[in-house]
SEVORO-556105 format. One line per 4 residues: number of its first residue (from 1); their letters; for each residue x negated, y negated, z negated of C-alpha. Coordinates in steps of 0.001 Angstrom, whole numbers. Example, Ala and Ser with C-alpha at 12.3 -4.5 7.8 and 13.67 -1.06 7.14 Angstrom:
<pts>
1> AS> -12300/4500/-7800 | -13670/1060/-7140
</pts>
This chain:
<pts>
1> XXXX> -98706/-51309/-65942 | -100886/-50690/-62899 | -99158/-49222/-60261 | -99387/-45445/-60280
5> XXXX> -100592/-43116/-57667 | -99551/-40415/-58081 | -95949/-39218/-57227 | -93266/-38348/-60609
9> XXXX> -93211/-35428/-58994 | -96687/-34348/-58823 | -97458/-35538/-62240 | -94370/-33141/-63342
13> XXXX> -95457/-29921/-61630 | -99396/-30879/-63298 | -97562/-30979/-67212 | -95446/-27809/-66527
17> XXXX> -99197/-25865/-65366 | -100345/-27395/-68303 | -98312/-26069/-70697 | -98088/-22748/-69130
21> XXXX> -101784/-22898/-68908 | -101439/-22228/-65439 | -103547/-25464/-64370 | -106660/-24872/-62569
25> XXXX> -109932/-23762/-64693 | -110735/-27309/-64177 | -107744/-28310/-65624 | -108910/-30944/-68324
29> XXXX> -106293/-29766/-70779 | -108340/-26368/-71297 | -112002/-26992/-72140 | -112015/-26981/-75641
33> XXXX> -109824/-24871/-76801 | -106142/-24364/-77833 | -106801/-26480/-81568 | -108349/-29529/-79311
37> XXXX> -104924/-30414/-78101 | -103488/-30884/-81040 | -103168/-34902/-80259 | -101354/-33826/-76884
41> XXXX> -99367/-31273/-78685 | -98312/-34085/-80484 | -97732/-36862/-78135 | -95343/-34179/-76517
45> XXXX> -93597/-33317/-79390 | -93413/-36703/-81235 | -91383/-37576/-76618 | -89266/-34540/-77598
49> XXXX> -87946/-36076/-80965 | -88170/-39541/-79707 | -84956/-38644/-77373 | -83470/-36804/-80036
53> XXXX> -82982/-39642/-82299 | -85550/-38369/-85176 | -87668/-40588/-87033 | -91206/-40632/-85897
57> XXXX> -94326/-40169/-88173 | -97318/-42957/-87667 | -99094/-40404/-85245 | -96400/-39456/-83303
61> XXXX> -95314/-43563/-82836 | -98529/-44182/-81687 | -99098/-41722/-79262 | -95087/-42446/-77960
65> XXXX> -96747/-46095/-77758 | -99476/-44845/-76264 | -97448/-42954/-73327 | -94758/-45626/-73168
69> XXXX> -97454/-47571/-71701 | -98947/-45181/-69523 | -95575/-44004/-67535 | -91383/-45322/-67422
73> XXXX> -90060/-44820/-70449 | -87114/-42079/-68958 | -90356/-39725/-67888 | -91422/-39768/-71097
77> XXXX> -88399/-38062/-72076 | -88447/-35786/-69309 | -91637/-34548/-70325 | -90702/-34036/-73989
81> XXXX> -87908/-31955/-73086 | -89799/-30215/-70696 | -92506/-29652/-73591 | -89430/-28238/-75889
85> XXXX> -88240/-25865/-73511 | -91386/-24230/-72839 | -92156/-24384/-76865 | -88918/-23177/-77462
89> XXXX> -89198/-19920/-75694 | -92429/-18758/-77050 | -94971/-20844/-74403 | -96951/-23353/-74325
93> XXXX> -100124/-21446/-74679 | -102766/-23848/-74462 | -101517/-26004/-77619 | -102360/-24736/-81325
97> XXXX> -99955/-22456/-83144 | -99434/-25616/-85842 | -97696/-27708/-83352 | -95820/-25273/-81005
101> XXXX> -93919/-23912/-84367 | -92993/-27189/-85015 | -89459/-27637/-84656 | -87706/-31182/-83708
105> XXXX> -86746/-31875/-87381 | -90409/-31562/-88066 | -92655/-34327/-88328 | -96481/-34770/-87861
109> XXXX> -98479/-37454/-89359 | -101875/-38697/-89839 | -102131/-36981/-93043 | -101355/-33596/-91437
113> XXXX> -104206/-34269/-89042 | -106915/-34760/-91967 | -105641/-31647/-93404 | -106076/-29832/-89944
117> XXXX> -109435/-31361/-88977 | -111805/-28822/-90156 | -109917/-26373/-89048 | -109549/-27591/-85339
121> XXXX> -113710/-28585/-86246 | -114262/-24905/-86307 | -112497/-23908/-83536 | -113874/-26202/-81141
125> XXXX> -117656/-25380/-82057 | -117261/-22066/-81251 | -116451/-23163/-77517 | -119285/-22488/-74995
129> XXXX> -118507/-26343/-74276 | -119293/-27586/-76982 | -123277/-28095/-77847 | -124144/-29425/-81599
133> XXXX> -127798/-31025/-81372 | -129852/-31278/-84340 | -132231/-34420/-83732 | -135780/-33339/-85716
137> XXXX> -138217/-35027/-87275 | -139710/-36207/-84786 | -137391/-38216/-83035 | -134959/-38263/-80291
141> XXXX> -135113/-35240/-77970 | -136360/-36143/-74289 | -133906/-33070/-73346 | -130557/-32663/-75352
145> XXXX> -128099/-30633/-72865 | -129542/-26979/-72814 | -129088/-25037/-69484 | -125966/-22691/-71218
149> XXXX> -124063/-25965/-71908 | -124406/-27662/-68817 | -123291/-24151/-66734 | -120741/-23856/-68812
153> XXXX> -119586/-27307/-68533 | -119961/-26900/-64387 | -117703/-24104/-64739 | -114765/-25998/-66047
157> XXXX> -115014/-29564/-65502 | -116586/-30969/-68785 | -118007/-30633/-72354 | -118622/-31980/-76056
161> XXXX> -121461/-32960/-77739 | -122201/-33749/-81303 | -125371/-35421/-82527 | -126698/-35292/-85513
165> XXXX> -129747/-36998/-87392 | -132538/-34905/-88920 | -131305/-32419/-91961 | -130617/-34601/-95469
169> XXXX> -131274/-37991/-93569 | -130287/-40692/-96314 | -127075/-42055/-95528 | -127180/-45633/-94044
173> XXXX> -126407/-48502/-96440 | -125353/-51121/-93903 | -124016/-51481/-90092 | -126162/-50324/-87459
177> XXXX> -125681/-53401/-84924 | -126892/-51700/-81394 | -126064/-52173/-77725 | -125813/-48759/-75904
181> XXXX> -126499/-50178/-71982 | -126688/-48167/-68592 | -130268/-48627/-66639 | -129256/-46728/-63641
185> XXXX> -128439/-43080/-62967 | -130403/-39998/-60889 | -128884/-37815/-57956 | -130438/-34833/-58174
189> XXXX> -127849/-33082/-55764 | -124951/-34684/-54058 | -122149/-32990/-53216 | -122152/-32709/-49528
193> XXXX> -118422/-33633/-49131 | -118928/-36758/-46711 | -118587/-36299/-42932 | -122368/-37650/-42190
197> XXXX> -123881/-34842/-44469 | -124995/-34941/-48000 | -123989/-38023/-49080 | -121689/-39466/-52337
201> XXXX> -119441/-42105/-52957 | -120353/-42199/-56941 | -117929/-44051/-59988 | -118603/-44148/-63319
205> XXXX> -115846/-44448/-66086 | -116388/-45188/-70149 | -115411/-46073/-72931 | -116337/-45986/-76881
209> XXXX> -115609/-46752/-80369 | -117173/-46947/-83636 | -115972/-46443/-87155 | -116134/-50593/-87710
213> XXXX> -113787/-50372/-85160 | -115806/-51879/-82132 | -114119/-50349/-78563 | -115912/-50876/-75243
217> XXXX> -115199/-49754/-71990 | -116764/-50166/-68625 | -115805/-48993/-65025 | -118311/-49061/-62618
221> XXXX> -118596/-50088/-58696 | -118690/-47750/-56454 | -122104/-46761/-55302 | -121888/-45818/-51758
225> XXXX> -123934/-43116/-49773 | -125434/-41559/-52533 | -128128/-39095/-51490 | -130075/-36113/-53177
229> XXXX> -132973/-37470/-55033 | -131912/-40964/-55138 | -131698/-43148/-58440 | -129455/-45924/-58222
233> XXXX> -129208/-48782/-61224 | -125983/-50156/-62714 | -125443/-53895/-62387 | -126925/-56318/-65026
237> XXXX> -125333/-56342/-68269 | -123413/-52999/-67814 | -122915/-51752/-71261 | -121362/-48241/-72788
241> XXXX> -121342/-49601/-76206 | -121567/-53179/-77604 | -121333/-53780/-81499 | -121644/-52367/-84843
245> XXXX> -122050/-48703/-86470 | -121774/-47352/-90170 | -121059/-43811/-89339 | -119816/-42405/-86269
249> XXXX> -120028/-43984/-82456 | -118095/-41660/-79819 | -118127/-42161/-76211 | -116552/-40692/-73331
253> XXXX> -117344/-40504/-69893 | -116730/-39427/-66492 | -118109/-39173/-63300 | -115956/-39742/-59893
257> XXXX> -116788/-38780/-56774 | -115010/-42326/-55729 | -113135/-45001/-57018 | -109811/-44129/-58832
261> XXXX> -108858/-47494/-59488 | -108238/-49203/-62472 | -105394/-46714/-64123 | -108016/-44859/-66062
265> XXXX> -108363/-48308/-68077 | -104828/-48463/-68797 | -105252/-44757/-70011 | -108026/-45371/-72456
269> XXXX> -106664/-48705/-73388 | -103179/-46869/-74288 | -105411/-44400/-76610 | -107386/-46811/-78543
273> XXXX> -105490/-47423/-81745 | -105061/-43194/-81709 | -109241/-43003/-81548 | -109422/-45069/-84330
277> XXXX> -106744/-43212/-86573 | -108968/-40276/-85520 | -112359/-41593/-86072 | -111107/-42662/-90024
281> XXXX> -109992/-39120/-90329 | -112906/-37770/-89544 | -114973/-40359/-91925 | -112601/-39384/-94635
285> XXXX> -113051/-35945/-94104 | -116462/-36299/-94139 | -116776/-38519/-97202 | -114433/-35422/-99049
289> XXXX> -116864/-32793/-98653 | -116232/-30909/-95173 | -119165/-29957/-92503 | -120330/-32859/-90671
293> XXXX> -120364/-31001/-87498 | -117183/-29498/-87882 | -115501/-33043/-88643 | -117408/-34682/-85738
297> XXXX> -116797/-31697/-82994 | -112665/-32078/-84363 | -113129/-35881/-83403 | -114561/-35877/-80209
301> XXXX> -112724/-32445/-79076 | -109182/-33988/-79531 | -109858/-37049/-78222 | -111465/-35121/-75169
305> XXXX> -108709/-32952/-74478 | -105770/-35842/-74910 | -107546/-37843/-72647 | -108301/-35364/-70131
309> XXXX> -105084/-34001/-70203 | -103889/-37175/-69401 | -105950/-38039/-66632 | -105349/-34545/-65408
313> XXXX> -102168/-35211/-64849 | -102064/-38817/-63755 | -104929/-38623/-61589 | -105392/-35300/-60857
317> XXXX> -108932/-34023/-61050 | -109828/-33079/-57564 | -112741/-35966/-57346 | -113856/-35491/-60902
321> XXXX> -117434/-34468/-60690 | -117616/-33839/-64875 | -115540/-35217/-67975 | -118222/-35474/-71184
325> XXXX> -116915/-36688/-74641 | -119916/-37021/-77221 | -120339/-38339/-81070 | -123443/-39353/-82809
329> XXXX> -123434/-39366/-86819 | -125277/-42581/-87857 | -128951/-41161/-88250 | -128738/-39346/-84487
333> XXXX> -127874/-43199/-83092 | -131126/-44659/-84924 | -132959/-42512/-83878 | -131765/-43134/-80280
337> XXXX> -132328/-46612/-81158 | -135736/-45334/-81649 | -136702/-43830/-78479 | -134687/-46527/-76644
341> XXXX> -131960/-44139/-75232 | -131848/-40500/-73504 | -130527/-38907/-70488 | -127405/-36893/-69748
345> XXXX> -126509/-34365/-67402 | -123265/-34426/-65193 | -122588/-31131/-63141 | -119691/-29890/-61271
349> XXXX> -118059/-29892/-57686 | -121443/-28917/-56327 | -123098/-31963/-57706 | -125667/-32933/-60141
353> XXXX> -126602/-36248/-61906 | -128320/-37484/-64567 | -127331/-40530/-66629 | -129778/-42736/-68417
357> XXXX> -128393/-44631/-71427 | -130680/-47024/-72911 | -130218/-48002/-76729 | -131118/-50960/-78588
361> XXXX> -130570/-52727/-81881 | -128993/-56335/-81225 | -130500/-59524/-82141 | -127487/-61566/-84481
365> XXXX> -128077/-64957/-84288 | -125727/-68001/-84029 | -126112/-70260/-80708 | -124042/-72874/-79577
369> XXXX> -123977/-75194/-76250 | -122036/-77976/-75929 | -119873/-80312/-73268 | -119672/-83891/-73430
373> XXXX> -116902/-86050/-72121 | -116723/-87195/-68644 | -119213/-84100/-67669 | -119012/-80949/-66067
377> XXXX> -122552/-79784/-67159 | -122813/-77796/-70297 | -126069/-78201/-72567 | -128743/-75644/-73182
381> XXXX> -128511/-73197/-76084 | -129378/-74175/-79708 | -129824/-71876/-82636 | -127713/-72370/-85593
385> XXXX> -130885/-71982/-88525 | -129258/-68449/-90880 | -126342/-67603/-89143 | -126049/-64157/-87773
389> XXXX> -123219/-62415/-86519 | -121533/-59583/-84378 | -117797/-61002/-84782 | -115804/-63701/-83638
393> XXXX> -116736/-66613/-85476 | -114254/-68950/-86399 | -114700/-72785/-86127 | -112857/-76644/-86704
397> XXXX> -113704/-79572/-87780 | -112282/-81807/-90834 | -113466/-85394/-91670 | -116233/-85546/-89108
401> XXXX> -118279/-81987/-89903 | -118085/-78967/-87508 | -117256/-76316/-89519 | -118079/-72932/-89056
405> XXXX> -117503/-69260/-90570 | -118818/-65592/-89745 | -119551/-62165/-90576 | -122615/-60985/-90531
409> XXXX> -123789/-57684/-89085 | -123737/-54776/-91764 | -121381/-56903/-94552 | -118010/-57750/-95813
413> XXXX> -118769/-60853/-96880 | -118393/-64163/-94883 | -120814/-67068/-94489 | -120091/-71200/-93942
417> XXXX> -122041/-74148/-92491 | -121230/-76906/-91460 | -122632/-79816/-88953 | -122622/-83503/-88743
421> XXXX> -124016/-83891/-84935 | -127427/-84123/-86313 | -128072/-80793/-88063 | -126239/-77569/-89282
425> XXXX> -126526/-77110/-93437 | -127457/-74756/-95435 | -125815/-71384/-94985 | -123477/-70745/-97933
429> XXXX> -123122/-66769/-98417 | -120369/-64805/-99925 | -117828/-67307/-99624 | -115190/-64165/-99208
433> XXXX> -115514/-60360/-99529 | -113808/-58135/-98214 | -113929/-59171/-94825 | -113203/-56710/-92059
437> XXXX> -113003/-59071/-88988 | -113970/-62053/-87496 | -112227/-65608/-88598 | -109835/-67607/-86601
441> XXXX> -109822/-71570/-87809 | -107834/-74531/-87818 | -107512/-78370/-89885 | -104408/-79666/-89996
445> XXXX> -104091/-83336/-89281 | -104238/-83926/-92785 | -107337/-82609/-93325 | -106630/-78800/-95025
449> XXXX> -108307/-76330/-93399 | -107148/-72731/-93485 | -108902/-69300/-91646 | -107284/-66176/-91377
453> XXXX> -109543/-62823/-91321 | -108634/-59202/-91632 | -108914/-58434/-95160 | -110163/-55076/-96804
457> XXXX> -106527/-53651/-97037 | -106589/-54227/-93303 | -104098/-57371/-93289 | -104121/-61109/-91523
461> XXXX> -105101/-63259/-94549 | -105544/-66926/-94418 | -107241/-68920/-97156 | -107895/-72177/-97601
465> XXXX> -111614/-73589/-97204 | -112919/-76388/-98759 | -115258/-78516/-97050 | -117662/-77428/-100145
469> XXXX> -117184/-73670/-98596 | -114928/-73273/-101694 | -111880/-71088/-101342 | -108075/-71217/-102818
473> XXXX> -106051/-68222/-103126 | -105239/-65884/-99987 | -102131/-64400/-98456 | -101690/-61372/-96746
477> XXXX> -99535/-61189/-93661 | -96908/-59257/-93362 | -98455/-56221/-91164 | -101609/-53970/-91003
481> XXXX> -103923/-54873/-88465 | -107787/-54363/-87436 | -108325/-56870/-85119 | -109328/-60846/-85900
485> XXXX> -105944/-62727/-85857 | -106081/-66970/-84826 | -104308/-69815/-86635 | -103871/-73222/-84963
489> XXXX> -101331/-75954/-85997 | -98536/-76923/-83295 | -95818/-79672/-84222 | -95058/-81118/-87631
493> XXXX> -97949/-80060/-88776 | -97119/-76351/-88997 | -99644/-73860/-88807 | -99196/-70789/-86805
497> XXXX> -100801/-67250/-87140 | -101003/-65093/-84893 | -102431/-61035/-84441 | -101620/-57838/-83152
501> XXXX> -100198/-55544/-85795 | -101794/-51813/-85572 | -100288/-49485/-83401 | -98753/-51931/-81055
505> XXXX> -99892/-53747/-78393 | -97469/-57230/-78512 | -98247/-60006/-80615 | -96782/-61607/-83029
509> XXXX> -96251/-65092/-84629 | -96119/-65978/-88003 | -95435/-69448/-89309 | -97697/-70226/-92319
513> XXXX> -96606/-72361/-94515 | -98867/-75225/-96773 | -99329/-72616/-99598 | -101185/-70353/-96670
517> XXXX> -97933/-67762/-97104 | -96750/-66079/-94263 | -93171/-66215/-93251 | -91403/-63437/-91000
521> XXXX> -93545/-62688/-87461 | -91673/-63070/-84138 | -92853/-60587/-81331 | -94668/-62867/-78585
525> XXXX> -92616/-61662/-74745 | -95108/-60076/-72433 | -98100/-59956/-74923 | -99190/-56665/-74312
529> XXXX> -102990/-56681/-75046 | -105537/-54839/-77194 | -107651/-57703/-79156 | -106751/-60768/-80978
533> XXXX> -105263/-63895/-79001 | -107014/-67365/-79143 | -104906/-70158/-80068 | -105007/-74653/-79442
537> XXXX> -102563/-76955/-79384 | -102552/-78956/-76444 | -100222/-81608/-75660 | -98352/-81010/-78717
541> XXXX> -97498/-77503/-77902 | -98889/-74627/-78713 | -101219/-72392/-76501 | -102370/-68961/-76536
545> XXXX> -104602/-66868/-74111 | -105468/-63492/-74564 | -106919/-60172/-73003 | -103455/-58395/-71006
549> XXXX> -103608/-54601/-70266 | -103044/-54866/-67046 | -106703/-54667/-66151 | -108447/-57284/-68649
553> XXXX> -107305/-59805/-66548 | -106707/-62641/-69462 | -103160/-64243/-70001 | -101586/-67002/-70979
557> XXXX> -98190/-68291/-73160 | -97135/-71742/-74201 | -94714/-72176/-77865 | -92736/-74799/-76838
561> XXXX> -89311/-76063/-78509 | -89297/-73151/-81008 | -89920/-70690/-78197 | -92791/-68569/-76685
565> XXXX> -92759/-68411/-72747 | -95119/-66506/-70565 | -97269/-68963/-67838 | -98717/-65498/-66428
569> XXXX> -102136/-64509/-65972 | -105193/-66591/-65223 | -106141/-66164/-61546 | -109548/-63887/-61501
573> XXXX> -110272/-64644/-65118 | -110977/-60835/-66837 | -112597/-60414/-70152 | -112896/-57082/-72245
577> XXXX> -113564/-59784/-75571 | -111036/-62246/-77493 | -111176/-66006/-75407 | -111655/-69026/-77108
581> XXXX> -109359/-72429/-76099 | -109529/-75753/-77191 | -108307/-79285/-76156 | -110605/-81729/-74534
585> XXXX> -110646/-84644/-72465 | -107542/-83990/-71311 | -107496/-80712/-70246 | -107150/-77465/-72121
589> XXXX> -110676/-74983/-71616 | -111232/-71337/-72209 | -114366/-70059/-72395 | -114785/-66144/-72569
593> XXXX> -117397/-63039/-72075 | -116902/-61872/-68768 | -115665/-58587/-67724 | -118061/-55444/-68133
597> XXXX> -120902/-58180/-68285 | -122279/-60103/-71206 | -122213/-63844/-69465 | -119982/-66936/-70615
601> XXXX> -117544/-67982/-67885 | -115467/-71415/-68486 | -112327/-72381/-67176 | -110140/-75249/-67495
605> XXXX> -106241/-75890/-66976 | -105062/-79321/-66135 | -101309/-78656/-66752 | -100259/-76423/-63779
609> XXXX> -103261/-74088/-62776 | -106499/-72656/-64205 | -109789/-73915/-62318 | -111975/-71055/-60983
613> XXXX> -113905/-69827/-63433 | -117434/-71607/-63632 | -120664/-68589/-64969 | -122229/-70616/-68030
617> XXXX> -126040/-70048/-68657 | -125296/-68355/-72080 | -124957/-64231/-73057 | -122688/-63541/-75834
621> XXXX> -122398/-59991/-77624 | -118818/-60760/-78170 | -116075/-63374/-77604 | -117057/-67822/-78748
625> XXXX> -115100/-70373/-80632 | -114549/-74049/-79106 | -114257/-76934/-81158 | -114057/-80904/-80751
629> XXXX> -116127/-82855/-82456 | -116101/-86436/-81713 | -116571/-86751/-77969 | -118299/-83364/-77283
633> XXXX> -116974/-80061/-76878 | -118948/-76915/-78698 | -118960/-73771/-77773 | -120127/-71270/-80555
637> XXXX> -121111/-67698/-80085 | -122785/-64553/-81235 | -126036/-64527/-78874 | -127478/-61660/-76724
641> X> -130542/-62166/-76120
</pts>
């Protein structure tokens, strides 16, 4: 957890405003209405019952998750009793009626929130912050925030937007696979607050999530001595959204007077298993017959009003120049595609920006580079001919082929080549549907090669691959999870699984045994992360390196005599993608995407410390695969550009 801020004390006397509605207009808990907080209604009520012993629902353990991470666990408790004696006695006025008559025997769960959606949908259009655009015809608007929205979002700190695509658009058959990236951003008025005059000390904070459950988020530097009229750009690669879309991307984002440090990570982080509960309610809604815009203002207006309401209080909002939270239904986000992005106003403490975000589909194709032995100079980039993906891909090598397996964009199926050294075959398709995720790979010494992927029921599954791209039967692990697990084989030939099971952030271990079964999962000490781990054996034991909370900064554990043990984090190594590892020429390597940037960095560990990390000339759109093959090392990844 990143060291907080603010006092125990202060971030008490900010919750007891809040739920007298006492907090300033600003106050991030009030701008979209009493039936928008329903999700901190809930995390409040689900801290309540926690310390009263009562079984939690699956929304309330998440969000208890969710602030378990944010703040000590004995806080937590204070503020769910100090949310139960204000509810008690007839307060808590800023919170829906359906949660503050709930008592601590009652229970609210995911399905409840489906039921309430249109309802809270309703409510939050008819807030003066909340603007519903209606892209036409013909195209994108070149204005979308009207002059009542954005005064009305000055006024108290922030606003929500819903998109839509042009009235009785056909509904998209595949994945939209886009890249939503920041060009730069326009000072139109600064807000005078520096000592030398009318200058700024701007930060930008984001993050986003799509219904194919692609998350992205991206904290800015600090651009100094910002001045009215200036336009300053964001640093190559800067990104709000990087992945795939079939119906619904959301974003939010906020603009800082200065640097707040890296807790707001942690904060967004801690919420994004709840955003993706959300954003499937919402879907489902949809799909059952209820108003688009009322389903897609209930999405972004909860989410809005949790995560304000927790920044509110853990940051305060005294530097926040404006907090927006916007959705775009499928047809709005091609047609931003279109037009190659919009702008966006941001308007409050006497300030005024504009931010461009640029939009663009994503080329899909395969690359690799490769690393011979005895070098320390990668290759160029080669295309792998038919192979297009978005996901992890998974890769090994049995009997002298490379093998390799992915997803491609806008499908459930996977695809299989393999390569000799010379030349890649044939892409076989449809080897698997069904598939939610990327692969993770590994041969034993045998020969057998298994992958695991996310299957449609949303569990681990490994299956056996034939070098043919035939498969044997599957087995599901014993948890749900949306992320792309890894297998690798440690001693006596055992394989090991490994994923992060949905709605916690530790991993956990899972020996598999020659059938592919599963057998019980062992939590993984210290693993607190967000994506799938990366997995090699190395020296006969088994290692694993994976994306921490604390920051992005990446982290890494060694299985060792029937035991996992933390080696700590990797010196200025940060990612915001899954790693990849392997073993080679002695020394174990991790290559990853770098941190709010789409480059390959490398890194090596030579038994006792991690190399400084080495920029590769290679873009990825997500995290690579390594694999050995013969006396080169090959580094596989979605490309870029």
């Amino acid at each position: 957890m990143p060291e907080l801020t603010s006092t125990r004390e202060e971030r008490a006397a900010r919750l007891r405003e809040q739920l007298e509605g006492a907090r300033p207009r600003r106050g991030m808990a009030q701008q979209a209405g009493a039936a928008a907080n329903v999700l901190w209604g809930v995390a409040l009520h689900a801290a309540a019952r926690l310390e009263a012993g009562q079984e939690l629902s699956d929304l309330e353990a998440m969000l208890a998750t969710a602030l378990a991470r944010l703040l000590p666990g004995d806080e937590v408790l204070e503020m769910g009793r100090a949310w139960e004696q204000v509810r008690a006695r007839g307060g808590a006025t800023p919170f829906p009626d359906r949660i503050t008559g709930l008592t601590l025997g009652d229970s609210y769960s995911l399905a409840d929130l489906r039921a309430d959606l249109p309802a809270i949908g309703k409510e939050v259009l008819a807030q003066p912050t909340t603007n519903v655009v209606r892209v036409g015809d013909s195209g994108f608007p070149a204005e979308i925030d009207s002059e009542e929205f954005v005064s009305a979002c000055e006024e108290v700190g922030g606003g929500v937007t819903v998109v839509l695509g042009p009235e009785g658009a056909e509904r998209a058959r595949s994945e939209l696979s886009c890249e939503l990236h920041l060009p730069y951003f326009h000072c139109h008025k600064s807000t005078g607050d520096s000592a030398f005059g009318g200058r700024d000390e701007i930060y930008w904070t984001m993050a986003s999530g799509s219904d194919q459950k692609e998350q992205h988020i991206y904290g800015s530097p600090e651009f100094g001595a910002v001045e009215d009229g200036d336009r300053r750009s964001f640093p190559a690669g800067a990104g709000l959204f990087i992945g795939t879309v079939q119906e619904v991307l959301f974003v939010d984002i906020e603009c800082w007077e200065k640097d707040r440090g890296g807790f707001w990570e942690t904060i967004k982080d801690s919420l994004f298993d709840v955003a993706e509960a959300c954003v499937d309610s919402a879907v489902d809604v949809m799909e059952h017959g209820e108003k688009e815009d009322a389903a897609l203002a209930a999405l972004v207006g909860i989410v809005f009003a949790i995560m304000g309401a927790l920044l509110d209080i853990i940051l305060g909002n005294d530097d926040l120049i404006q907090h927006r939270t916007l959705s775009f239904n499928r047809s709005a986000l091609d047609a931003l595609v279109d037009q190659r992005g919009g702008d966006f106003h941001f308007k409050g403490e006497g300030a005024h920006y504009t931010l461009r975000i640029g939009a663009r589909k994503l080329p899909s194709h395969m690359q690799y580079i490769t690393l011979d032995q005895g070098s320390s100079a990668w290759s160029g980039r080669y295309n792998m001919p038919g192979m297009h993906s978005l996901d992890n891909p998974g890769t090994t090598t049995t009997n002298g082929l490379l093998h390799c397996v992915v997803r491609p964009p806008g499908t459930n199926r996977l695809d299989f080549t393999s390569f000799d050294g010379f030349e890649w075959s044939p892409p076989r398709q449809e080897i698997l549907s069904g598939a939610m995720a990327g692969v993770g790979m590994a041969s034993t010494s045998g020969g057998m090669t298994q992958m695991v992927t996310v299957n449609a029921a949303l569990r681990p599954a490994t299956y056996a691959l034939y070098a043919d791209g035939d498969l044997g039967s599957s087995e599901s692990g014993p948890m749900f999870t949306t992320v792309t697990p890894d297998i690798a084989y440690a001693i006596f030939d055992e394989l090991h699984g490994v994923f992060r099971p949905f709605g916690s952030d530790q991993l956990v271990c899972s020996p598999i045994n020659s059938w592919g079964g599963w057998d019980d999962p062992v939590t993984i000490p210290d693993s607190a992360g967000l994506l799938g781990p990366s997995l090699a054996r190395h020296n006969a034991d088994l290692h694993l390196v994976h994306r921490s909370t604390n920051g992005d900064r990446l982290k890494h554990h060694v299985f060792r005599n029937g035991q996992w043990t933390s080696k700590g984090f990797l010196n200025d190594h940060f990612s915001t993608h899954r790693p990849a590892l392997a073993s080679f020429d002695g020394k174990l390597h991790c290559v990853y995407r770098g941190h709010n940037n789409i480059n390959l960095w490398w890194t090596t560990w030579d038994g006792t410390a991690w190399a400084p990390s080495k920029l590769l000339a290679a873009t990825a759109s997500t995290g690579p695969a390594l694999t050995v093959l013969g006396d080169r090392l090959y580094c596989v990844f979605p490309s870029h550009l």
